[in-house]
N, C-alpha and C positions, 0 to 999 in steps of 0.2 A: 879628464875623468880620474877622479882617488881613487885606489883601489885598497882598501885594509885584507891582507891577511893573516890568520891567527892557526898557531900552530904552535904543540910545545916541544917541537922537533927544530932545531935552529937550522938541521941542516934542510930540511923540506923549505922553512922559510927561506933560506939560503937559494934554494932550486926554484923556486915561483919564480921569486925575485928575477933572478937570471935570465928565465924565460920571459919574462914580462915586460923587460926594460928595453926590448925591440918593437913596440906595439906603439906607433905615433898617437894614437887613441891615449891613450893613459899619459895623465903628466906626471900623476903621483904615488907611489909606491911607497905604504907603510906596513912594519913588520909588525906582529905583537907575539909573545912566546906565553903569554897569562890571559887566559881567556876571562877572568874576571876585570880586567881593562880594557875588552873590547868594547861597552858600550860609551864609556866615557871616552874612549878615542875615535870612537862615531860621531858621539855630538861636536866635542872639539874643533875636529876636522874635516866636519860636513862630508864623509864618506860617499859614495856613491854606490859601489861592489862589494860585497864582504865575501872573502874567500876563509871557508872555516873546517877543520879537521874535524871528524866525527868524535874519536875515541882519543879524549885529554883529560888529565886528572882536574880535580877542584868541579869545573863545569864541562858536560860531555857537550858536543857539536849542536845533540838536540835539544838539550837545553837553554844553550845560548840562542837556535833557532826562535824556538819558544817564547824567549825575553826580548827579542825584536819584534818576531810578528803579534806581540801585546801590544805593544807601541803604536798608535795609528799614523804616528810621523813615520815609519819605517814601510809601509801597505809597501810602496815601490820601490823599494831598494832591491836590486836582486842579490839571495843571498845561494851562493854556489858551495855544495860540500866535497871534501875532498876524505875517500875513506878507500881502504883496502878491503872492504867486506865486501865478500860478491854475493850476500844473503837477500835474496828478492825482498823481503819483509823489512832488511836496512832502508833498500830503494824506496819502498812504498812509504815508509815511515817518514823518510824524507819532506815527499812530496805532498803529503798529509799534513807537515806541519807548514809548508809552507816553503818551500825551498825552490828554489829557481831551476835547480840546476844541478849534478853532480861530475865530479871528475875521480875518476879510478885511481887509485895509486897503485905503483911507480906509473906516473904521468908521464906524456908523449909530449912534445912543442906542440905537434900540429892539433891535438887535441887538443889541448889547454887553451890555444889561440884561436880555437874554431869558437867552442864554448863562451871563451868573453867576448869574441866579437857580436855572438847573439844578445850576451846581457848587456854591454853596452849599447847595441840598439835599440834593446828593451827598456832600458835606462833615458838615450837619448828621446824616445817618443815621449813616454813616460813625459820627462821635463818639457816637453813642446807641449803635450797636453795641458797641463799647469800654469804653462804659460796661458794657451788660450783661454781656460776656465778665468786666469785674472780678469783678463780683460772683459772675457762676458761680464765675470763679477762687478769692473769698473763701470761697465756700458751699463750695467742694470742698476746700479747705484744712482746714476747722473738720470736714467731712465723714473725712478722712484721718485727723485726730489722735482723734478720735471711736471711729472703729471700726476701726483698726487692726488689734486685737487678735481684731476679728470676723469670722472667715473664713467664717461661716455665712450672713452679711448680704450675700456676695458678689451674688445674682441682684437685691435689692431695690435695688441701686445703677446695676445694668444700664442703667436710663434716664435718669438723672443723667449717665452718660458718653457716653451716643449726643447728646445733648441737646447736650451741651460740645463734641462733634465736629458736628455740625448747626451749629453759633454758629460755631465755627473756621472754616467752608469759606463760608459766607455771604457773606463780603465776597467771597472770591474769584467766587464764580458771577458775582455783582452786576458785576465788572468783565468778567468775560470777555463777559458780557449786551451791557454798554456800546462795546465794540469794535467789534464788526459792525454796531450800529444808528448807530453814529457816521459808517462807510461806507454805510450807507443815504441816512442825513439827508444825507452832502455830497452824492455821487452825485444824488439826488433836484431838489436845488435846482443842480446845473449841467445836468441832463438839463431842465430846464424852459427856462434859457437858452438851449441850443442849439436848444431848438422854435420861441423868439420869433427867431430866425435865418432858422431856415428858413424861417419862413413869411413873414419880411421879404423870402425873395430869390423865394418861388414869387410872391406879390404882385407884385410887380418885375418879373419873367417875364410873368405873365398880362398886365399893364400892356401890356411893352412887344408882346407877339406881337400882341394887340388895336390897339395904335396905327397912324399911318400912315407910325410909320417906321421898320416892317420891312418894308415893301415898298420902299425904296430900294436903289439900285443898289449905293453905297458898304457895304452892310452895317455899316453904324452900330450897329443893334439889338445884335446877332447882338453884336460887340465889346463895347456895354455891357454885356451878358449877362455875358459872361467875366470880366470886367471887377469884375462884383458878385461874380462868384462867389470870384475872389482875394478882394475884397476881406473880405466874410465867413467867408473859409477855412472854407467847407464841406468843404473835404477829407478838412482836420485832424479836425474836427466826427464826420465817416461813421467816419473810421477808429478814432476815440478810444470812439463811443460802443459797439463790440465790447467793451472794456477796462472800460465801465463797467458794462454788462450782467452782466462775467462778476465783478467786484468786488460787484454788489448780492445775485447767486444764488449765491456764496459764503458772504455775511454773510447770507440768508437762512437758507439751512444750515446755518450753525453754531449760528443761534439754536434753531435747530430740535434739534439733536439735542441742546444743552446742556437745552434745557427739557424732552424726553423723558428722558432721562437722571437727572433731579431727578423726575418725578414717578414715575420707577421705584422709586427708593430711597425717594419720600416714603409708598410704601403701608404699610400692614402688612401682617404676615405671620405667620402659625400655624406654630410651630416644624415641625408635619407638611405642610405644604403646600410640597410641592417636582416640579419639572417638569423637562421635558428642556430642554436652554439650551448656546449657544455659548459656548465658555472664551473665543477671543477677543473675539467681541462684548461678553461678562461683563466682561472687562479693561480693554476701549477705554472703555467708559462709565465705568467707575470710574476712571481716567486723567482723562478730560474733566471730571469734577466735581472732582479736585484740582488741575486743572490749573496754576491759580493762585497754591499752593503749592508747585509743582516747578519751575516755570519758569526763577525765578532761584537755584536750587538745584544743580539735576542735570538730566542727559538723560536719558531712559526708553528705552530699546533693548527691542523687543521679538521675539524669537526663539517665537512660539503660530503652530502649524499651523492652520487656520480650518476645520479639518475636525472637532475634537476637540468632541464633544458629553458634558455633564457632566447626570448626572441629579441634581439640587439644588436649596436653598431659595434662591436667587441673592441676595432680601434679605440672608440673614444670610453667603453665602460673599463675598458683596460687600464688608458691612462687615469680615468679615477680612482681603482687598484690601486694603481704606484702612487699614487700622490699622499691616497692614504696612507699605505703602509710608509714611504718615505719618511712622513711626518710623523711619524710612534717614530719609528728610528731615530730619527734628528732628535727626539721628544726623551728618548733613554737615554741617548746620550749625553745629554747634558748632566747626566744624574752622576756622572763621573764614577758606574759601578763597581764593584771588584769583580760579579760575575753576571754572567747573561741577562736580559731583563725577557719578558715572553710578550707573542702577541697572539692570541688569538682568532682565525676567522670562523666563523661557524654560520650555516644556512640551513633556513628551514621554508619548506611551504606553507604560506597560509590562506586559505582559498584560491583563490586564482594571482595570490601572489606569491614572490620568493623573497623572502626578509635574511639581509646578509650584517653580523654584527663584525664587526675589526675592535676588539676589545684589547688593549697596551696594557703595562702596568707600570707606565713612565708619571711623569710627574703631574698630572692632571692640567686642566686648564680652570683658570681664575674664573668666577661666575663672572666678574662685571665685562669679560672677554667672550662667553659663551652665547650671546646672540649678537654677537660683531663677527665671528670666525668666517662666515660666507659672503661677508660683504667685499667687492672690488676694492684692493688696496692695503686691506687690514691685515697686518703680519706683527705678531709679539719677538719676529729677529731684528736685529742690527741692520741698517740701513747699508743698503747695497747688497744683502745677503740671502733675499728674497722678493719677489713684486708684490707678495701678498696676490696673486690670484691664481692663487692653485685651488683652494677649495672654494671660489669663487666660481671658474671655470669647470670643477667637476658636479657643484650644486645644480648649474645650465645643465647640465652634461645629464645628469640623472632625473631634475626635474620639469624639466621644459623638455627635452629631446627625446626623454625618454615614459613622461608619463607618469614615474615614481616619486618619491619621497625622501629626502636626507636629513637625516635627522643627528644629534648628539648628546651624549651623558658624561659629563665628568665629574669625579672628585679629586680637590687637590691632596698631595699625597699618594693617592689610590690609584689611580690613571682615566682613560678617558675610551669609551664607546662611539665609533662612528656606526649608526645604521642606516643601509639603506634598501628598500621595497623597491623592487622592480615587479610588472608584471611580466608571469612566463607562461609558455603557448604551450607545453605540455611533460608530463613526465611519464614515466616507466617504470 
């Protein structure tokens, strides 16, 4: 495991180092003192760890965050900050942009070593995952030249391609997981600080109210009291801990609905078994398990009434969701942007139906490609990089299983409209 760290303190760099070089996990330790040479000492030396000082001249710590997590070659790298600010809004700024980890300074060993043995874990999965994604990739390559020619074979490969989009979305969950318990753990260990505060100054209190000299005339006590109480800045302490309360039952909650959310999708389901169910709750969960993937992509603008009830198998209208949105995603990014590309979903009722549009503004699709899109096999990727039956599988999925209609609008340039008419059993 390399580990880069960047610091314009030779001596900090001097003190990782020292600690670092007893960790059999790591073979390789480089120093940098100029943070404008950390990215090229990344690429160079295939980096794995970036250990980075917050507050450095030329480029501050968050800005350097910032110019890797642009990078989509960098998604899993964990980058760890090393700062002396104990400013909540430091932490949070952090972990906002992206930041794995953080370590306090003046730094402990047993800290330091606790911290990278979790990112090199994170690390280590990470590359096990990549590895697997290859070989799916290789097996569905060999898979594509195979049976090309076999449109019959269409249903027996159905779980070869859920399986590849299941692997695709994993690392993302895994990080969005790691966000909010990152805001736990700090939260946790400053909320335990400010208790040995307090109870240093209620101690102090009882002391002095019990002694005999708060019965003096000068009111001595009474002074020292106030006295502690600046000095402790309990003030700061009462009013900061509302900000951390509401920081920890955020990251609670997000945990929460990410890991509902996954073991929705993770059930199975019998092509007949379908229920009544909210279009946008239906939406919002399938947004929050690709979250990951959209993030440094496009915005998601959603235009769903929350009254609009779909009677459906949500399993499989779900995986039509990701498939579409997937493909706007994959579909912006080729565009090589400099900033966000947008995708729009928007629903409407019309008679006894619910009409849903997924409108991109990626690079459209070619008219003589526009009545091939749903056919078994037909993919405009690189061979091995898709089966071509995702909108195959989700056309079934909506028009045979479900009743409705799929339909598409593109221009090249402009981007491209999926819609699809489901019928729904009632609204409110």
């Amino acid at each position: 495991m390399r580990i880069l760290v960047v610091d314009d303190s030779f001596f900090n760099l001097s003190s990782v180092k020292r600690n670092l070089e007893d960790m059999p996990e790591i073979t390789q330790i480089l120093l940098c003192d100029d943070p404008r040479q950390a990215k090229t000492i990344v690429d160079q030396y295939k980096i794995d760890i970036l250990i980075t000082d917050v507050m450095m001249p030329a480029i501050t710590g968050f800005e350097l965050l910032e110019l890797f997590r642009a990078d989509s070659r960098y998604d899993d790298m964990p980058i760890i900050m090393l700062t002396s600010l104990i400013d909540m809004a430091v932490y949070k700024k952090c972990f906002d942009l992206g930041a794995f980890d953080y370590i306090n300074k003046p730094f402990n060993t047993v800290e330091l070593h606790s911290r990278l043995k979790v990112a090199i874990e994170a690390k280590n999965n990470s590359n096990n995952l990549k590895s697997l994604l290859e070989v799916t990739r290789k097996q569905n390559e060999e898979l594509k030249i195979m049976n090309a020619e076999l449109t019959e074979a269409k249903f027996s490969l159905v779980q070869t391609e859920k399986m590849a989009a299941i692997g695709q979305l994993a690392a993302g969950i895994a990080h969005e997981i790691n966000n909010p318990m990152g805001y736990i753990s700090s939260n946790f260990d400053i909320l335990k600080k400010y208790y040995v505060r307090m109870k240093e100054y209620m101690d102090f209190f009882n002391l002095e109210i019990n002694g005999d000299a708060f019965s003096c005339v000068d009111c001595n006590a009474i002074r020292d009291l106030q006295d502690k109480y600046q000095e402790l800045k309990l003030d700061f302490i009462v009013n900061d801990l509302e900000n951390i309360f509401t920081d920890l039952s955020g990251g609670i909650k997000r945990i929460t609905d990410i890991v509902q959310s996954l073991r929705v999708y993770a059930r199975t389901s019998k092509d007949d078994e379908k229920d009544t169910n909210v279009l946008l709750k239906l939406i919002q969960q399938v947004i929050l398990i690709i979250k990951n993937e959209v993030k440094y992509v496009a915005y998601i603008k959603l235009d769903v009434p929350d009254d609009i009830i779909l009677y459906c198998n949500r399993i499989q209208v779900g995986q039509v969701f990701v498939n579409i949105i997937l493909n706007a995603i994959q579909a912006i990014k080729t565009q090589n942007r400099d900033c966000l590309g947008s995708i729009k979903i928007k629903a409407r009722c019309i008679d006894a139906n619910v009409q849903i549009e997924f409108t991109d503004d990626g690079p459209g699709i070619m008219k003589e490609h526009l009545h091939k899109i749903f056919e078994p096999f037909f993919t405009t990727k690189e061979i091995g990089q898709g089966t071509g039956l995702g909108l195959s599988i989700s056309y079934d999925i909506i028009v045979n299983k479900h009743n409705g209609s799929f339909d598409v609008k593109s221009e090249v340039g402009k981007g491209t409209t999926f819609i699809i008419t489901l019928p729904i059993i009632a609204t409110e």
